[in-house]
N, C-alpha and C positions, 0 to 999 in steps of 0.2 A: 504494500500500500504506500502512494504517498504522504510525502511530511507536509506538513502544515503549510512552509513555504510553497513550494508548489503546487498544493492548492489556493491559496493566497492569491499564486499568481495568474492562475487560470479564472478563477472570480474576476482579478483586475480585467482582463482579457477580453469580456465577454462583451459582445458590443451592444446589446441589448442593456436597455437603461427603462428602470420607472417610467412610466406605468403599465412599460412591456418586458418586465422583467421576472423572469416565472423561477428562480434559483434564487432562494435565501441562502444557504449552504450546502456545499460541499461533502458527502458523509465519507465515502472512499472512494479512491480512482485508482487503477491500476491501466497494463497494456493492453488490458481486458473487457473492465468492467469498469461503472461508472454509479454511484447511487447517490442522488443530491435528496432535496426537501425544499419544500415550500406552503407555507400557507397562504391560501387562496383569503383579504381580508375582507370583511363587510364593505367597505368602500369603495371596493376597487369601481374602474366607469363603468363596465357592462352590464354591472347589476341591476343599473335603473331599466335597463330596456329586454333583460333576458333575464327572469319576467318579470314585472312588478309585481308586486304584493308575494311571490316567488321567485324568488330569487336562484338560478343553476348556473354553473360555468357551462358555459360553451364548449360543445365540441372541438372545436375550429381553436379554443383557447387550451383547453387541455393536451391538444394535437403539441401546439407549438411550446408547451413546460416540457413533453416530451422531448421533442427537439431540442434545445437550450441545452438541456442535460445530456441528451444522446448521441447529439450530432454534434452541437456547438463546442460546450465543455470538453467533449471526449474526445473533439476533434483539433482545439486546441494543446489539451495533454498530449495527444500523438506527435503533432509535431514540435512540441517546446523539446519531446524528449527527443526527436530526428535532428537535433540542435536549428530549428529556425529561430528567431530572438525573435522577442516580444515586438519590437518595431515593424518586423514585418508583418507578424498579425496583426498588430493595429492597423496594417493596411489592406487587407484583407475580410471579405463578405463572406459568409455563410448564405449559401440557397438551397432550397427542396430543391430536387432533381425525383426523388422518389417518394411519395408515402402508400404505402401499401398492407393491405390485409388490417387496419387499424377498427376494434372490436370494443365499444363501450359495454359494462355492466353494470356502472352505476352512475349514479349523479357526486356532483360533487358540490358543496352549499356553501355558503358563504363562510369564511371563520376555517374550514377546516382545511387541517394539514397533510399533504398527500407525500408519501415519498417516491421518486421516481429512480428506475435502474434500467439502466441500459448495456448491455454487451454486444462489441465489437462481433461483427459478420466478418468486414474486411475494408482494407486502409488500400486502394491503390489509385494511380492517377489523379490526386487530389480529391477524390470520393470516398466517404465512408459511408459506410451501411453497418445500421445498426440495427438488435433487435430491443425495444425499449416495450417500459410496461410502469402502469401509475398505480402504487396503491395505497389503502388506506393503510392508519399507523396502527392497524389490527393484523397485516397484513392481508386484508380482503381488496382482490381485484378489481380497480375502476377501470379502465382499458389499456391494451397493449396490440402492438400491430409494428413493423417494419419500415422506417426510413432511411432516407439515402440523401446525404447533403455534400454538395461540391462548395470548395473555397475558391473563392475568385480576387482577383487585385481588384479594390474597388476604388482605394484615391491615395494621393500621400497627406500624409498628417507631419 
């Protein structure tokens, strides 16, 4: 597993920012496997409108906390550890290329904390493919399903 610092610095890394930012922490990462956490808060924006007076996350929201942690995060560890420096991923985009076979169970409500884990498929041509899965802190399953994100140069900073 990695040390502290290195996940430290894949946190700093992530270019997803408030109020699209679905990784509070870090749990373990290796060249394998990746498991963060996040709690979904009462306030976040989408709750006025998905539903009122009921309140669910989004699919389309849960999809991409998947992502962050399975593509994003996992994908920056991969190559911090291939020695690319931090500078170049700050210049660097993460995109879907793939989501596939992605299978909800449950809802997920305002306030609650889901952990998500994801394992490396495979690293090549600047795509990874991960298989990722979200669950509650019971370990009971809210969805899991397969994506594939490419890194792309996107600007210099």
């Amino acid at each position: 597993m990695a040390d502290k610092k290195i996940i430290n610095q894949v946190l700093e890394l992530i270019p997803q920012q408030p109020p699209f930012r679905f990784i509070d922490e870090i749990l373990a990462i290796d060249d394998k496997r990746i498991s963060a956490a996040y709690r979904f808060r009462e306030d976040e924006y989408f709750y006025k409108g998905h539903f009122p007076k009921n309140p669910v996350t989004p699919g389309v929201i849960l999809i991409e906390a998947m992502a962050q942690t399975g593509v994003v995060a996992m994908g920056i560890y991969l190559l911090l550890r291939q020695g690319m420096s931090a500078g170049e991923l700050r210049r660097m985009t993460t995109l879907f290329a793939l989501v596939d076979s992605v299978e909800f169970l449950k809802m997920v409500k305002p306030g609650q904390r889901v952990i998500i884990k994801g394992e490396k498929v495979y690293l090549r041509h600047g795509n990874l493919k991960t298989r990722v899965a979200m669950e509650q802190e019971n370990g009971e399953s809210i969805c899991s399903g397969v994506l594939t994100g490419t890194g792309i140069r996107s600007h210099e900073k």
